[in-house]
C-alpha positions, 0 to 999 in steps of 0.5 A: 340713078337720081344722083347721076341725073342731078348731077348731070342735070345740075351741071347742064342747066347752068351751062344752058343760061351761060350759053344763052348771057354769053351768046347774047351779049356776044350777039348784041356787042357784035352781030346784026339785026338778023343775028339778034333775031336768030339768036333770040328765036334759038333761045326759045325754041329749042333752048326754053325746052332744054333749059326748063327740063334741066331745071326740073330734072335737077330741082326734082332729083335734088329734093329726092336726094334731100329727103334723107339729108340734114344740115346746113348745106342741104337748107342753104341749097332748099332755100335758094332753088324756089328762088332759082325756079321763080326767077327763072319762069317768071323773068327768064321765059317770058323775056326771051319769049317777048324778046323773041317776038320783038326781034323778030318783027325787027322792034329794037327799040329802048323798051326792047333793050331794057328787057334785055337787061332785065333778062341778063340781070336775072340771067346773072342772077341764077347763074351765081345761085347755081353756082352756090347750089353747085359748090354747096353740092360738091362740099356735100359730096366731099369733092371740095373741101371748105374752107375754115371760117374766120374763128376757125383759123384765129385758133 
């Protein structure tokens, strides 16, 4: 079970933030005050709720699945999920929170689109960190095969 629900969850989470950087940017490029304002107001609430607990549902059933794992693979994804999780709760939720509350009350302003960069640059950030955790994960499973380092193929 723990091993379908991270997998489930591992594969949910990253969706979330992509929908989240793709509807944003999509939204910004294209739409109105008004859409911002929905879209930043959806992101929080139910988006945060569904995005947190996907996270913590795949960080806790990872570190379950991790407790009889060694190697390589196993420690690049340990060292990067606090990473992961930091960038998350300390940069992602509190952007959308205030960005959300900006929009909201219609404050577009420079310092408003400086945190949204910063919540798009950390957005990207975890993006390609689950990404590793994903790929890392399915080479762990034997899913994908990896490739032969440099000093491998010169043999």
């Amino acid at each position: 079970m723990p091993k379908r629900a991270h997998m489930i969850a591992g594969l949910l989470a990253p969706l979330c933030i992509a929908t989240f950087f793709i509807s944003t940017i999509l939204t910004e490029l294209f739409g109105s005050y008004a859409a911002v304002a929905q879209l930043k107001s959806l992101i929080v609430t139910p988006g945060l709720w569904i995005m947190v607990s996907l996270m913590a549902v795949a960080g806790g059933s990872g570190m379950f699945l991790a407790k009889s794992r060694k190697g390589r693979l196993v420690d690049s994804k340990k060292k990067r999920m606090p990473f992961i999780a930091a960038n998350g709760l300390l940069v992602l939720v509190p952007c959308a929170v205030v960005l959300n509350r900006w929009a909201s009350a219609g404050t577009f302003d420079t310092t408003f689109y400086v945190v949204q960069a910063i919540e798009l640059i950390a957005g990207a950030i975890n993006l390609t960190l689950m990404g590793l955790n994903a790929r890392d994960g399915l080479r762990m499973a034997g899913r994908l095969r990896s490739r032969p380092t440099p000093a491998a193929k010169a043999r």
